[in-house]
C-alpha positions as CSV (number, residue, x, y, z in Angstrom):
1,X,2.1,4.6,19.4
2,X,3.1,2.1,16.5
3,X,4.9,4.8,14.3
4,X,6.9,5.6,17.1
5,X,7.2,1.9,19.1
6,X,8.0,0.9,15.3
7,X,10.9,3.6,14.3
8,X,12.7,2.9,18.0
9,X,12.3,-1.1,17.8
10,X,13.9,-0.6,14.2
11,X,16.3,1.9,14.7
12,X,17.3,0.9,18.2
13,X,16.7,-3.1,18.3
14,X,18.7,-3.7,15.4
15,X,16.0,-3.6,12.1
16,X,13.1,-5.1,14.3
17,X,9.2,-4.2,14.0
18,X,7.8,-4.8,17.1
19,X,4.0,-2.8,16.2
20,X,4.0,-4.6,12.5
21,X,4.5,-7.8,11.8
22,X,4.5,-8.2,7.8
23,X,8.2,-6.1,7.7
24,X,9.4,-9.2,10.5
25,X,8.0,-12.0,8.2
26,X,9.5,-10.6,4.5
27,X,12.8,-9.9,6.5
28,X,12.9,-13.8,7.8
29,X,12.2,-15.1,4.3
30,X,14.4,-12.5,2.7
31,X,17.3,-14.5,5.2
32,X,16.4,-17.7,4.6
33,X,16.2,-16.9,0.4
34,X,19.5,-15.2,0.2
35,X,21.2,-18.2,1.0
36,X,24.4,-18.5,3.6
37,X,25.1,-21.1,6.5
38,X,22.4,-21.4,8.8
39,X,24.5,-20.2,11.5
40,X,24.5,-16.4,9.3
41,X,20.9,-16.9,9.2
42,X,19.8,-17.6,12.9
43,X,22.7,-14.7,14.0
44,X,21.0,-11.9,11.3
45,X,17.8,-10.8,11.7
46,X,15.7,-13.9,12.0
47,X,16.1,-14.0,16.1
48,X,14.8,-10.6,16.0
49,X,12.0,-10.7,14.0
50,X,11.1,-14.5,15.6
51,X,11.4,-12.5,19.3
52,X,8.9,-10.0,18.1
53,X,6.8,-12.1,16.3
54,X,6.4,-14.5,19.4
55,X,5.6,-11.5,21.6
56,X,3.2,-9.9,19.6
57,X,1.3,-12.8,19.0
58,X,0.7,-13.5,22.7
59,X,-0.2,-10.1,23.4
60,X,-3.1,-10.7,21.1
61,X,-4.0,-13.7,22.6
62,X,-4.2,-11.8,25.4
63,X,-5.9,-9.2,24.4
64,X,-8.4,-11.4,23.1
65,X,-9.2,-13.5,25.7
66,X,-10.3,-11.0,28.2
67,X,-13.8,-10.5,28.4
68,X,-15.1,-8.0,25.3
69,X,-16.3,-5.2,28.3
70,X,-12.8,-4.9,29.6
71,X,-11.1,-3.3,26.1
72,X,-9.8,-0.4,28.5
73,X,-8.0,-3.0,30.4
74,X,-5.8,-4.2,27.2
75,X,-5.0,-0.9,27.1
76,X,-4.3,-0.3,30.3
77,X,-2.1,-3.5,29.7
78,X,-0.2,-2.1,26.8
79,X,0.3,1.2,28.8
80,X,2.3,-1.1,31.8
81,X,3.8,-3.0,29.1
82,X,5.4,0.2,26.9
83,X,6.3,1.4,30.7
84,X,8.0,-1.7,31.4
85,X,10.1,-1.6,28.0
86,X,11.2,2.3,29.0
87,X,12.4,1.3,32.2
88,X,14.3,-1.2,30.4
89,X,15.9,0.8,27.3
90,X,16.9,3.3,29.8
91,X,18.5,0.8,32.2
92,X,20.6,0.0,29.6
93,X,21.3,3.6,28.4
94,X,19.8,2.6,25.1
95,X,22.2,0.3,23.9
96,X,20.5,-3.3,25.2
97,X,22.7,-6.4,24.4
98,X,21.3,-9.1,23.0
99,X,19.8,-11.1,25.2
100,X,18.0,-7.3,27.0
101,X,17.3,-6.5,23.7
102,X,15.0,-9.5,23.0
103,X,13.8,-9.5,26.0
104,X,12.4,-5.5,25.3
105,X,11.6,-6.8,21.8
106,X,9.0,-9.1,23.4
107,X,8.0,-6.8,25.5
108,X,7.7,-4.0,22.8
109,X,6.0,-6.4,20.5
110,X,3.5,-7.5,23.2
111,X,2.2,-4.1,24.1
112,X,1.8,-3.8,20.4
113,X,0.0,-6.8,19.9
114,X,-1.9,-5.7,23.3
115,X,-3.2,-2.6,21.3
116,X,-3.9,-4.4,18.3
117,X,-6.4,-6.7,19.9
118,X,-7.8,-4.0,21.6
119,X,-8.2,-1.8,18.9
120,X,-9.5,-4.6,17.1
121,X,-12.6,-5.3,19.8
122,X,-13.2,-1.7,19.5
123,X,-14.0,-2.3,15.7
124,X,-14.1,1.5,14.8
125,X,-14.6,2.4,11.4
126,X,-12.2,-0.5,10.2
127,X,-9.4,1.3,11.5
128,X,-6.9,-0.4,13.1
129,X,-3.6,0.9,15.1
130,X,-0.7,-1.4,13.7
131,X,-2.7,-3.0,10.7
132,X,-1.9,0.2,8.2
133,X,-2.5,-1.5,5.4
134,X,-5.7,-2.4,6.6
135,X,-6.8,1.1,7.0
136,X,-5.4,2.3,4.1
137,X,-7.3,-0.8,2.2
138,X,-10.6,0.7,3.6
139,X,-10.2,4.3,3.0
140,X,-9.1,4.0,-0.7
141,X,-12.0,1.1,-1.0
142,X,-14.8,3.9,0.5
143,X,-13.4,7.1,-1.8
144,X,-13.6,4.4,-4.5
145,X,-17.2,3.7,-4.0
146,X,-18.1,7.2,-2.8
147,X,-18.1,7.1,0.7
148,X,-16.4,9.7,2.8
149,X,-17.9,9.0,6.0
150,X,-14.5,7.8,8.2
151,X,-12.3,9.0,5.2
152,X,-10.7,11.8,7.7
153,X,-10.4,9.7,10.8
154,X,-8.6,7.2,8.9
155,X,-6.6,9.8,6.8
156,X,-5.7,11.0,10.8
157,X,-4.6,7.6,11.4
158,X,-1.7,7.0,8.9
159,X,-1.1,10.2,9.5
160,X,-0.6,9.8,13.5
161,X,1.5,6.7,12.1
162,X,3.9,8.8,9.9
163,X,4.2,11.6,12.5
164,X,4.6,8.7,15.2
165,X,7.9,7.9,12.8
166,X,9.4,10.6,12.7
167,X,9.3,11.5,16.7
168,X,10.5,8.1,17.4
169,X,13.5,8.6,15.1
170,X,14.1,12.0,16.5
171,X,13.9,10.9,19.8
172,X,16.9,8.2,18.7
173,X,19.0,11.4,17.2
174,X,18.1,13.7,20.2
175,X,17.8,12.0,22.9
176,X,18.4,8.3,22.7
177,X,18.0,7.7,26.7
């Protein structure tokens, strides 16, 4: 779900992650550090990644704040949420405006952060589902000190997230509705 949620938000929500929140943050300082009129700056990207940012972080906080026995309902949650941002990108015959588009960046980016904490109570292996760097961090750390043991789930993982990529930016080419 994050290589594809990720590859539409970007492609289709105007250079947006809304499942991974370090590309939103480098992009906001990479606006503020190239200079310009503050005007450029909050019209570029820095609404975008602020929307997104916002919306991911209060679906973690509400992931984490139901009780630990109800993980399926966070996902269940995320499931009503990604639902809710397909009914609106094909409302809007995937070209949202700007104030649709944040409003399906929030919602986008609160699935995701939805997921997150979810996958996070689960606490599987130290994989998580829009953290990759954090999985990649602990499958390079257990080859390094010998251990195999999750090496192919969390191999299967960045490779869901790449093969999440490219069918979200083939769905943009082929069928953008």
């Amino acid at each position: 779900a994050a290589g594809v949620t990720d590859a539409v938000s970007f492609l289709g929500l105007g250079s947006v992650f809304t499942a991974n929140m370090t590309g939103n943050l480098v992009m906001v300082g990479m606006a503020a550090g190239r200079g310009g009129s503050w005007t450029e700056i909050l019209h570029g990207d820095v609404p975008r990644c602020t929307a997104s940012f916002a919306g991911f972080t209060a679906g973690m906080l509400a992931g984490f704040r139901l009780p630990a026995r109800t993980g399926w309902a966070a996902l269940y949650g995320t499931l009503v949420l990604h639902l809710l941002f397909l009914t609106g990108w094909a409302a809007t015959g995937a070209d949202p405006g700007t104030a649709v588009g944040a409003g399906l960046i929030l919602v986008s980016a609160a699935a995701m952060g939805l997921q997150t904490a979810a996958a996070r109570r689960m606490d599987r292996a130290g994989i998580t589902t829009t953290f990759v760097t954090g999985t990649l961090t602990s499958l390079v750390s257990g080859l390094a000190g010998g251990d195999r043991t999750h090496a192919g789930l969390r191999t299967a993982v960045l490779a869901a997230l790449l093969a999440g990529g490219v069918g979200g930016g083939l769905l943009l080419v082929w069928a953008p509705p």
